[in-house]
C-alpha positions in Angstrom: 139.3 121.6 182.0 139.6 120.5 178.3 138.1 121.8 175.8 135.1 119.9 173.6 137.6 119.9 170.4 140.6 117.9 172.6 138.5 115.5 174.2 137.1 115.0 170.5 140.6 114.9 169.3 141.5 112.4 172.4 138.2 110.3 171.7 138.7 110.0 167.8 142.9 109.1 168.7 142.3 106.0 170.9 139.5 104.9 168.2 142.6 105.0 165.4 143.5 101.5 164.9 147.0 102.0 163.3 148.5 104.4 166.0 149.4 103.4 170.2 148.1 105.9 172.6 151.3 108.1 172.1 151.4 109.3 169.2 151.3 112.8 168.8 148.8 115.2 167.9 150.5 116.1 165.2 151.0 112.8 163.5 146.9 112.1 164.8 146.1 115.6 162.6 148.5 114.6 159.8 147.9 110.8 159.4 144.2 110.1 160.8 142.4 113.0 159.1 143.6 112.5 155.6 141.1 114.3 153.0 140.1 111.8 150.2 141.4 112.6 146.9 139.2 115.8 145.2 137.0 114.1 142.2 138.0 115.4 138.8 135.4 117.7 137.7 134.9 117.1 133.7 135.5 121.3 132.8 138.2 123.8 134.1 136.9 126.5 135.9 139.7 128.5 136.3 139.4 132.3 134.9 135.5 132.3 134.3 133.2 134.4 135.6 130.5 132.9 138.1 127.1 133.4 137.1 124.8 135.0 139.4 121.5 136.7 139.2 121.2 138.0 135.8 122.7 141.4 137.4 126.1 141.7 136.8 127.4 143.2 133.6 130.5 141.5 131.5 132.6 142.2 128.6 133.1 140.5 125.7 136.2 139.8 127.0 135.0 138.1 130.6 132.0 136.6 129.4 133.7 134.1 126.8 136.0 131.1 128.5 139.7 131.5 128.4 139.6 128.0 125.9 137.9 130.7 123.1 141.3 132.6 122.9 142.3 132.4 119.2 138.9 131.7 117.9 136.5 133.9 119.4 138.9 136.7 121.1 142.2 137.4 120.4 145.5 137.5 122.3 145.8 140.3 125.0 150.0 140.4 124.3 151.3 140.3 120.3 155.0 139.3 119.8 157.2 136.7 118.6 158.5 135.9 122.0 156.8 132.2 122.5 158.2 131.2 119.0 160.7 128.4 119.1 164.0 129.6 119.4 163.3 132.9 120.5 164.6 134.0 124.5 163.4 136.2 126.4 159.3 134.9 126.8 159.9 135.2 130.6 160.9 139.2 130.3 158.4 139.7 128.3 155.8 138.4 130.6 156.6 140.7 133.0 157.2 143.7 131.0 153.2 143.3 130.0 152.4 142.3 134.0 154.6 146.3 134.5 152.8 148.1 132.0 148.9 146.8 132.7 149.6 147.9 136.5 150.8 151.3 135.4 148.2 151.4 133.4 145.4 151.0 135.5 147.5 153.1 138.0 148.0 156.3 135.6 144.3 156.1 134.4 142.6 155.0 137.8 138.9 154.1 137.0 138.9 155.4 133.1 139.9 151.6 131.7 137.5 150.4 130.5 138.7 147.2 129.2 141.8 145.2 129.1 144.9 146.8 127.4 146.3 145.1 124.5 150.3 145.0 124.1 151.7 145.1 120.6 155.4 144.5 119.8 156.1 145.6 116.0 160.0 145.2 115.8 161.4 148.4 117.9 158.2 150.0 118.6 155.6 149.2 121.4 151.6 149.9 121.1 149.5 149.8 124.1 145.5 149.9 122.9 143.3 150.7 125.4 139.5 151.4 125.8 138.5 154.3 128.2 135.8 156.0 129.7 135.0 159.4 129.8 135.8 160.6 133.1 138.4 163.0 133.0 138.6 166.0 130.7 140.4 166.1 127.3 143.1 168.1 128.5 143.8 165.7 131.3 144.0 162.6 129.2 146.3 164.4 126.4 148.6 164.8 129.3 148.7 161.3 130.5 148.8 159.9 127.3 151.8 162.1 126.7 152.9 161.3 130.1 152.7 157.5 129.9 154.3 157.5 126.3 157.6 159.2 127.4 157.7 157.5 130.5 157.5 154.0 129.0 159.5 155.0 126.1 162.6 156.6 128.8 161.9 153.3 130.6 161.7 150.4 128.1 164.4 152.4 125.8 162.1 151.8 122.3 159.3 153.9 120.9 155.9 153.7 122.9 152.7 154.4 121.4 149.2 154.6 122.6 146.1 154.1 121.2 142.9 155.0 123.1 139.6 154.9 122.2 137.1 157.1 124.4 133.3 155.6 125.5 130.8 157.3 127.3 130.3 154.9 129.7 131.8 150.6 130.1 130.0 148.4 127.6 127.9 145.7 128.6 127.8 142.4 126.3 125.3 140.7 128.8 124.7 140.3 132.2 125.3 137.2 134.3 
């Protein structure tokens, strides 16, 4: 017995004008089932947050569209790395991707917004907003943790700046 979908296949094969009855499946899958070009949608919607019920809760920073960066929210990385003539954009790149995982590893469920990476010359700032849900003593220690670590690693001065919240801010719900 065959199955619905390779007498479907078999049916739709013979019905194809431009092949002979041996051509393969794979040229019938490849060839005969072409999708039509995608329609160009008039906005990008890459790096947005979908709007749902009115119940989820967004930063400033995820509720404005990436195209606002410059004008109504700043840069999330500060250097002089994408000026022309200057090498080394690439390293940089992944330097920041290093440092916002270990980040969000080291303080697991205390950021409470992005971290911001500023380069000023030698020295290194990480700024970072967090909640309020490990005790002072415990976030001394991993600030002093994550500063010598980074600073061993990255062989130039690191320096963090954290700001404490009760709980995440909500700029509105979508």
């Amino acid at each position: 017995g065959f199955s619905h979908f390779t007498v479907s296949l078999f049916l739709m094969h013979i019905s194809c004008s431009r092949f002979s009855t041996k051509c393969s499946l794979l040229c019938l899958l490849c060839d005969c089932f072409r999708f039509p070009p995608a329609e160009r949608r008039g906005s990008n919607r890459a790096a947005r947050i979908r709007v749902g019920k009115g119940d989820k809760g967004v930063t400033y920073e995820q509720a404005l569209p990436p195209h606002h960066i410059g004008h109504r929210k700043g840069w999330l990385s500060q250097h002089t790395g994408n000026l022309k003539g200057e090498s080394g954009a690439s390293d940089r790149v992944v330097e920041d991707v290093f440092i916002r995982r270990f980040m969000f590893g080291t303080f697991h469920g205390c950021l409470a917004n992005e971290v911001v990476l500023k380069r000023r010359g030698n020295v290194l700032v990480v700024c970072a907003l967090m909640i309020q849900k490990l005790p002072p003593q415990k976030f001394y220690f991993l600030i002093g943790y994550t500063q010598s670590l980074l600073s061993h690693f990255y062989k130039c001065p690191v320096k963090l700046e954290i700001q404490t919240l009760p709980d995440k801010v909500v700029y509105k719900y979508l």
